[in-house]
Backbone as JSON, one array per atom type, in Angstrom:
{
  "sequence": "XXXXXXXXXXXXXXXXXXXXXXXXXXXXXXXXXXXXXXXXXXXXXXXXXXXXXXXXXXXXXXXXXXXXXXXX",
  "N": [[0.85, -1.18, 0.0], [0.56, 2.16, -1.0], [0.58, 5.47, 0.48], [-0.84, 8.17, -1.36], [0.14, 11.5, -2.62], [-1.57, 14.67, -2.63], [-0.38, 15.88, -5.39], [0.46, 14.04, -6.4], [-1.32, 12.72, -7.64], [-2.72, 11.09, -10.57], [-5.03, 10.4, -13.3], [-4.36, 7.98, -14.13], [-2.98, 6.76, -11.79], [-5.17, 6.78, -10.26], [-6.6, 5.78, -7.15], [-8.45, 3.3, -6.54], [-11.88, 2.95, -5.03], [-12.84, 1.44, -2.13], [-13.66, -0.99, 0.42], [-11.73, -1.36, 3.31], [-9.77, -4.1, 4.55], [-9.08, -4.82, 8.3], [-7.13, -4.43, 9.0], [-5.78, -3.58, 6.54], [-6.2, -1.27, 7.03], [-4.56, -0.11, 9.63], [-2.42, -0.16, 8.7], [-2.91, 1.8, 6.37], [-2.97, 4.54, 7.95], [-0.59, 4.59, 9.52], [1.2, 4.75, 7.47], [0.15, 7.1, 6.41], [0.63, 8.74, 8.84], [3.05, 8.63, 8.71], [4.25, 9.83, 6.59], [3.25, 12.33, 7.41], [4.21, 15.41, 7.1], [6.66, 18.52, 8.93], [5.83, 20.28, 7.47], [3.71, 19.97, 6.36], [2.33, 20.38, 8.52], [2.8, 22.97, 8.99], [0.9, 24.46, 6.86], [-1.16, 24.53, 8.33], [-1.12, 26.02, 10.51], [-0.94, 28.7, 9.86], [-2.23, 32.02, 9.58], [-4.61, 32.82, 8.01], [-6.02, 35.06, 5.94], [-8.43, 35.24, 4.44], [-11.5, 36.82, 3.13], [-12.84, 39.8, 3.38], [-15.88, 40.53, 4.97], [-17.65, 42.13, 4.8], [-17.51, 42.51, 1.73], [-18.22, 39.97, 0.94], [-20.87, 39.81, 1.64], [-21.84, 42.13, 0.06], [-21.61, 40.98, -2.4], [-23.59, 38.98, -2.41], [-25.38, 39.98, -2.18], [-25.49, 41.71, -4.23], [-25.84, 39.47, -6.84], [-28.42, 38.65, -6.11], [-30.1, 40.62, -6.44], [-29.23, 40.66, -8.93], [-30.63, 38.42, -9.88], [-33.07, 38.39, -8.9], [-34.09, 40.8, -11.06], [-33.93, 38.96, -13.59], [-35.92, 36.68, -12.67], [-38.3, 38.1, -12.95]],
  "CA": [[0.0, 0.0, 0.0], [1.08, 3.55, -0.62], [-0.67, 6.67, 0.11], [0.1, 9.25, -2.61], [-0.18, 12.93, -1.67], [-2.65, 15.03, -3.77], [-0.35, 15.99, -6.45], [1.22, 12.46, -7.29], [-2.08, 11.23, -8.31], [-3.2, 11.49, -11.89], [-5.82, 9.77, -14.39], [-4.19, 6.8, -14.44], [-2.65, 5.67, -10.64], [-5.9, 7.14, -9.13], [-7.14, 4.58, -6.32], [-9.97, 2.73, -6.41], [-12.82, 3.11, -3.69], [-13.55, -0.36, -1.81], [-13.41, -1.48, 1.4], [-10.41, -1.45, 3.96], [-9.58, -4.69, 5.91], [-8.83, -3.45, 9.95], [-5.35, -4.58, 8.86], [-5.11, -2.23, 5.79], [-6.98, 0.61, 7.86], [-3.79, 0.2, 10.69], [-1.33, -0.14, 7.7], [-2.93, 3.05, 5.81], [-2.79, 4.91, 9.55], [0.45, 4.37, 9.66], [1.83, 5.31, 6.28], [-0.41, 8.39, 6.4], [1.4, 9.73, 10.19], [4.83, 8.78, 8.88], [4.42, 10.7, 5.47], [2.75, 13.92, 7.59], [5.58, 15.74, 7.38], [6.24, 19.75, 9.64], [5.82, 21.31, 6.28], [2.18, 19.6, 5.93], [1.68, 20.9, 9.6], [2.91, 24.39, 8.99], [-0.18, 25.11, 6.47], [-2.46, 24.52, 9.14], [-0.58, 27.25, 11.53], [-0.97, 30.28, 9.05], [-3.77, 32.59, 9.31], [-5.59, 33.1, 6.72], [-6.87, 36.3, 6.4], [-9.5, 35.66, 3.94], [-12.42, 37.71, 2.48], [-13.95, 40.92, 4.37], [-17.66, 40.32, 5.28], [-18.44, 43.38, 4.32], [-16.9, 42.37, 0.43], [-18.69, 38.77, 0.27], [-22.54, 40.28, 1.46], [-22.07, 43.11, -0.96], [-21.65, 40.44, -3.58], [-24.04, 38.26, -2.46], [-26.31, 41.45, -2.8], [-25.35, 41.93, -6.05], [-26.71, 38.73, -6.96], [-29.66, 38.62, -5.29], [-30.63, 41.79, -7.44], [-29.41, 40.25, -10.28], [-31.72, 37.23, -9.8], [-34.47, 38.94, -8.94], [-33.97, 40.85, -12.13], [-33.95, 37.98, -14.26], [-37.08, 36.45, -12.35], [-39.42, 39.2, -13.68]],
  "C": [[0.9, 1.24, 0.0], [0.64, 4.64, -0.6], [0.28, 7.95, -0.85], [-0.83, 10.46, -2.28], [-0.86, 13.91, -3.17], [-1.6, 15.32, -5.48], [0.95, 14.88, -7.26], [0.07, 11.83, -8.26], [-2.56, 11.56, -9.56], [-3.98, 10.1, -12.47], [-5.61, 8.19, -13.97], [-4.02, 5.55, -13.29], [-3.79, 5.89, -9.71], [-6.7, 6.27, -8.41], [-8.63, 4.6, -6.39], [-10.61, 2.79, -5.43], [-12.88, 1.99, -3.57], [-13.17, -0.26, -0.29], [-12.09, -1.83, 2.26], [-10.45, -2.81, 5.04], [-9.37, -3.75, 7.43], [-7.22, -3.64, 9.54], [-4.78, -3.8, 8.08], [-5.43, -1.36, 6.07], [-5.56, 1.2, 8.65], [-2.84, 0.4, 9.64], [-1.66, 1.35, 6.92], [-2.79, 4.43, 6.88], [-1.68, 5.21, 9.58], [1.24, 5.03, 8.7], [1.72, 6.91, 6.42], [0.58, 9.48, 7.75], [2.56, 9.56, 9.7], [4.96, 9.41, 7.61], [3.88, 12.17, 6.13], [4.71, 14.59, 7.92], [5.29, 17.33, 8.76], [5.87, 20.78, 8.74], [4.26, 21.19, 6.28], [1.44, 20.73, 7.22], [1.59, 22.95, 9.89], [1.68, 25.39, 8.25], [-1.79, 25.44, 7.46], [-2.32, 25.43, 10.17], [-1.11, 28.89, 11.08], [-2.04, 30.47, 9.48], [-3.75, 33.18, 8.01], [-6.46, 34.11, 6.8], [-8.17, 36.51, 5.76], [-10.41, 36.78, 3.11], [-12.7, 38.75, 3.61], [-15.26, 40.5, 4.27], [-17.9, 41.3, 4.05], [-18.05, 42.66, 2.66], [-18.13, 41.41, -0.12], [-20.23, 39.24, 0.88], [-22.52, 41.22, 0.42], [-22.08, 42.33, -2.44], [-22.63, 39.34, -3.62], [-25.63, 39.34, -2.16], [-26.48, 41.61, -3.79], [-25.97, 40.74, -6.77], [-27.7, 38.39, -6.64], [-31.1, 39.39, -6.22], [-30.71, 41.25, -8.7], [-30.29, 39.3, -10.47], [-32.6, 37.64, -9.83], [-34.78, 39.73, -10.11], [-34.65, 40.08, -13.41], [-35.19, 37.05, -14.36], [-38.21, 37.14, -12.99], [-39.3, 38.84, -14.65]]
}
């Protein structure tokens, strides 16, 4: 088993969905904590500053209008 990290996987090696023995659950478990690397852990530290409120209601305003618009 090897877990492959989002941008190994392409078209062709992309894993199949099915069922995990408990033995390949502890074995994929395993792989998965010893491939997290401090680099993986460092994206999850940042802040993220995001959108302004104020930005994403004014645009979800703007559509609203425009819909209603369109409705008529």
């Amino acid at each position: 088993m090897k877990i492959l990290r989002p941008h190994e996987v392409t078209a062709e090696n992309f894993p199949q969905i099915r069922e995990f023995t408990p033995e390949e659950q502890k074995e994929a478990l395993a792989l998965a904590k010893a491939a997290f690397t401090a680099d993986d852990l460092q994206k999850f530290t940042e802040v993220d500053e995001g959108i302004p409120m104020e930005e994403v209601i004014a645009e979800m305003e703007k559509m609203l209008r425009q819909t209603a618009k369109e409705s008529k």
